[in-house]
C-alpha positions in Angstrom: 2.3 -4.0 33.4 2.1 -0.2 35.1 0.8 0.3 38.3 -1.7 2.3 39.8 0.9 5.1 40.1 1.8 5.2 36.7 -1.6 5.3 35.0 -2.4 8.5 37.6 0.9 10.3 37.0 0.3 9.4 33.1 -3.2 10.8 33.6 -1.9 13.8 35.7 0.7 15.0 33.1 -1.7 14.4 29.9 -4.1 17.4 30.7 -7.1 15.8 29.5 -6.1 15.3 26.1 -6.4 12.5 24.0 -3.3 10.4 25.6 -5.1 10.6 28.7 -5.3 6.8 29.8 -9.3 6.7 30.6 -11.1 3.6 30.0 -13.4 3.5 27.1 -16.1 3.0 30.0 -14.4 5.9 32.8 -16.2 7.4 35.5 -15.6 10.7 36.6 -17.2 11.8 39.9 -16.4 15.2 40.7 -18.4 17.6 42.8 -20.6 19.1 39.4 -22.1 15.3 39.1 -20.9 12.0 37.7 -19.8 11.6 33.8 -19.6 8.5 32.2 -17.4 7.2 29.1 -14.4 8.3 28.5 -15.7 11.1 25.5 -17.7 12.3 27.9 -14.8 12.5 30.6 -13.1 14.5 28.4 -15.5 17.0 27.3 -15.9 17.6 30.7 -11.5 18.1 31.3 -12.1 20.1 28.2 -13.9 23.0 29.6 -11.3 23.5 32.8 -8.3 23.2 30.6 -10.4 26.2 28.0 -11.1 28.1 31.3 -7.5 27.7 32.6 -5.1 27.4 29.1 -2.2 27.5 32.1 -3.9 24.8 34.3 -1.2 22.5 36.0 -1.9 19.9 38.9 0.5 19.3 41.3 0.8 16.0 43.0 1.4 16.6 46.8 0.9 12.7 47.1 -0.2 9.9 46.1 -0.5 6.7 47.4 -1.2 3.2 45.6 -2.5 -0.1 46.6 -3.3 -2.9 43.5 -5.5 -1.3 41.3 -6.8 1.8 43.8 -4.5 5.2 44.4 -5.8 8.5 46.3 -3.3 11.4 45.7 -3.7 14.9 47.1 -2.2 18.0 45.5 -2.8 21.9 44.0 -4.1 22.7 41.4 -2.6 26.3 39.7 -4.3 28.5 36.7 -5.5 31.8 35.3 -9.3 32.0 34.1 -8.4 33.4 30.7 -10.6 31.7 28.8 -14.6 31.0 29.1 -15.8 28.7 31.8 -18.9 26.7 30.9 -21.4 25.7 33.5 -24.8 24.8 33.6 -25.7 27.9 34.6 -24.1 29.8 31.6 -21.0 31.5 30.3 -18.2 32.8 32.8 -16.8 35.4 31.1 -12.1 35.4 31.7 -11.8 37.4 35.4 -8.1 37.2 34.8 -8.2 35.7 38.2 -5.0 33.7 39.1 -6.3 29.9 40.7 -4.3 28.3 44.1 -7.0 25.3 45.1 -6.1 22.0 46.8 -7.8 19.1 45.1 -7.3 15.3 46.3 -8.9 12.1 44.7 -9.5 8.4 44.8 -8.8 6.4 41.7 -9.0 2.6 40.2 -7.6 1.6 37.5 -7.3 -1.8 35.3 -4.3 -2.4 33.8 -2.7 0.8 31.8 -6.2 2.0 32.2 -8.0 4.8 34.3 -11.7 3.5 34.9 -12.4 5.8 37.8 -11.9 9.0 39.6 -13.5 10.3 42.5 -12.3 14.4 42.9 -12.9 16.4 45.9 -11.8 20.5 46.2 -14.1 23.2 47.5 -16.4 24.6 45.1 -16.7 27.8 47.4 -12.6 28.4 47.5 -12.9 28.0 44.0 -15.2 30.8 43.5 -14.4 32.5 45.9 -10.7 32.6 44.4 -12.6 33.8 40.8 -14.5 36.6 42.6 -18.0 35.5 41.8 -19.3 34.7 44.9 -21.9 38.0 46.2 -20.4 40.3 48.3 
């Protein structure tokens, strides 16, 4: 049986597609809300990875105990493609990405059934140039 480790790193180097190991029942708590079900989870890795078609997370750390894992690392892209928010379209700014991420998982098995993701919203835009001068 994999550990906690495994199912991140396996999670990590998927990019949201559909060998990503969440749990037919996920939750994804990230600082834009909470998503449940692992469609829905996704759908919402779906839009980042159309924003940034060069997105790559780098794993600084990560630590496991049983089931639970935190890890801390970068996240690197260039917003080429649309980002979709609530708030509307975001057309490409050709902006290059640098923003430190960390989160707290638990998994079951060679499932992931939970994330908890932290980075700052503000670096974020800020790095896209769309906060107001």
């Amino acid at each position: 049986m994999p550990d906690a480790k495994d199912v991140i790193l396996k999670h990590i180097a998927s990019h949201g597609d559909h060998a990503d190991p969440w749990a037919a029942d996920a939750e994804l708590v990230a600082p834009q809300g909470r998503i449940e079900g692992r469609d829905n989870v996704l759908a919402f890795l779906g839009v980042f990875h159309e924003a940034f078609p060069d997105l790559r997370l780098e794993v600084k750390q990560l630590l496991a105990d049983g089931p639970a894992a935190a890890a801390e690392g970068i996240i690197t892209g260039t917003h080429n493609g649309v980002l979709h928010t609530p708030d509307g379209d975001v057309a490409p700014t050709g902006q290059a990405l640098e923003l430190r991420w960390s989160a707290v998982y638990l998994t079951d098995g060679e499932t992931l059934k939970s994330e908890h993701l932290f980075f700052d919203q503000m670096d974020f835009l800020g790095q896209l140039g769309l906060l107001p001068g």
